[in-house]
C-alpha positions, -999 to +999 in steps of 0.1 A: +760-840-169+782-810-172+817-815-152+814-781-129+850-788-112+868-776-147+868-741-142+899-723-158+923-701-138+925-674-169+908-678-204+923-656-231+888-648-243+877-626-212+911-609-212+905-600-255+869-589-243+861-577-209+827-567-216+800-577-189+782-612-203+744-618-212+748-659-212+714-672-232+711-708-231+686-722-263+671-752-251+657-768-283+634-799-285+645-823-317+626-851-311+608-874-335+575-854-335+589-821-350+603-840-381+594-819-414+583-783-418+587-777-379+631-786-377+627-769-411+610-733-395+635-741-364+669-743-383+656-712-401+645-691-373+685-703-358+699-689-386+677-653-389+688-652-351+721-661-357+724-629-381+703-602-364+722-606-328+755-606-344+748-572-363+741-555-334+780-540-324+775-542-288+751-575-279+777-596-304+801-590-273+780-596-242+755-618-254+771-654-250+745-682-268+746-722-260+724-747-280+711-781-263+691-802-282+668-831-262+658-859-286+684-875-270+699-845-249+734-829-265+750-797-263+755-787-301+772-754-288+789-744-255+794-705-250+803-683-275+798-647-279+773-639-305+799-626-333+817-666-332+777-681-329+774-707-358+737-719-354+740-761-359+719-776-382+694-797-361+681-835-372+652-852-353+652-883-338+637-901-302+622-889-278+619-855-253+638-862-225+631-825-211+637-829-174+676-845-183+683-811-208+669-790-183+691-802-158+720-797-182+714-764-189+711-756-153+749-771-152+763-756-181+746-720-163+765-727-131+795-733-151+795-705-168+792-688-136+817-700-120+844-693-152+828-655-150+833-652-114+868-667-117+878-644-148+864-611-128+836-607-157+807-588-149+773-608-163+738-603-167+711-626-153+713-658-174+687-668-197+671-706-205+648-701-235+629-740-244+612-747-269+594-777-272+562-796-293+554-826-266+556-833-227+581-848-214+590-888-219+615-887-191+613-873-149+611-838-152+599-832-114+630-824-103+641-802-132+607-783-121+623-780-083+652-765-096+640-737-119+615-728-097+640-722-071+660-703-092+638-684-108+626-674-070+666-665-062+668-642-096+699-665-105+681-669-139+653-667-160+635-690-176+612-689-209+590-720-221+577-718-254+556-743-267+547-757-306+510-772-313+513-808-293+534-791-266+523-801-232+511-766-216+502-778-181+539-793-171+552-761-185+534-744-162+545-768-137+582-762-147+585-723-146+565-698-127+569-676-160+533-682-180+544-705-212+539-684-244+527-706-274+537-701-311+511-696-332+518-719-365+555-723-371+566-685-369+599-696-356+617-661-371+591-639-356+599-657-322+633-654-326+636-618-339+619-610-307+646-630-284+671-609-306+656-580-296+651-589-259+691-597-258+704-569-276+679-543-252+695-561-220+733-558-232+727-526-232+712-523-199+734-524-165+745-555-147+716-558-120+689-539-139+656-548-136+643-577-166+625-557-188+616-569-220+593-558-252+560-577-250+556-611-268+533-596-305+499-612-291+478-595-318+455-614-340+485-618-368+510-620-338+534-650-332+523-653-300+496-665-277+496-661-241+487-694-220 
């Protein structure tokens, strides 16, 4: 798990940009199952996102992007704003152990808080966007507890998405947010919208109301409400 006790005094990067922080954690399943086109359409949609959030002037300095993968659980990138965001190129391998990443990103949040907090930096609610094709091989009850129980405090919000062969019912389970699922593998219509969704909230004010364009749910949409 994330050490939360390491919290610098000063970090140079908050002094060379002040500007209130949108944290956005991608919480990105790379297990066995999505070998082939799905990685593929993943990496891809990474990279589309990559470029589309870092052209926007303003969201490339308040939105802040981590990457943890869960096939076995690893963070590929801690926070970066979204102009030094390099999207890793993801492998598959073992199994979805989505309770332990969900966990971890729920530490790496606090930690993050705790290094805004101590640097006087202004942020935004954070964000913890999964993506996953399966249910979960690992305990993922008391990863459930805890988003729940932030989600009910507004200290974040949470997005499940799932791929054909994801597990529906425990993502419903997880967050009270209804899981969206992708229709095919239109990863870069998925992400184009979380690109949008960021860059409309960095330009919103710290403690705004969430409110975000509406997932494309039309017959030739990306997206299909569960």
């Amino acid at each position: 798990m994330t050490n939360l006790t390491q919290v610098p005094f000063a970090d140079v990067s908050f002094i060379d940009n002040p500007e209130p922080r949108c944290p956005c954690v991608l919480l990105l399943d790379n297990s066995g199952s999505m070998a082939g086109r799905p990685i593929d359409q993943l990496n891809a949609g990474l990279r589309q996102f990559q470029q589309e959030i870092a052209s926007d002037a303003l969201a490339s300095k308040r939105v802040e992007i981590a990457i943890i993968s869960f096939g076995p659980v690893r963070v590929q990138q801690d926070f970066v704003t979204a102009d030094m965001f390099t999207p890793p190129h993801l492998t598959t391998e073992g199994g979805t152990p989505m309770g332990e990443a969900i966990l971890e990103a729920l530490d790496l949040v606090k930690l993050r808080k705790q290094q805004y907090q101590a640097n006087g930096v202004a942020y935004y609610r954070p964000w913890i966007f999964l993506i996953t094709d399966g249910a979960p091989t690992d305990d993922w009850t008391a990863a459930a507890k805890a988003v729940q129980a932030a989600e009910k405090s507004k200290s974040l919000a949470f997005f499940p998405v799932g791929v054909e062969g994801a597990d529906f019912e425990v993502l419903r389970q997880i967050s009270p947010r209804a899981p969206i699922r992708l229709r095919g593998l239109a990863f870069r219509e998925l992400f184009q919208w979380l690109s949008n969704s960021l860059s409309g909230v960095s330009k919103s004010k710290v403690g705004d109301a969430l409110r975000l364009p509406p997932p494309d749910t039309t017959p030739k949409g990306w997206a299909v409400i569960e």
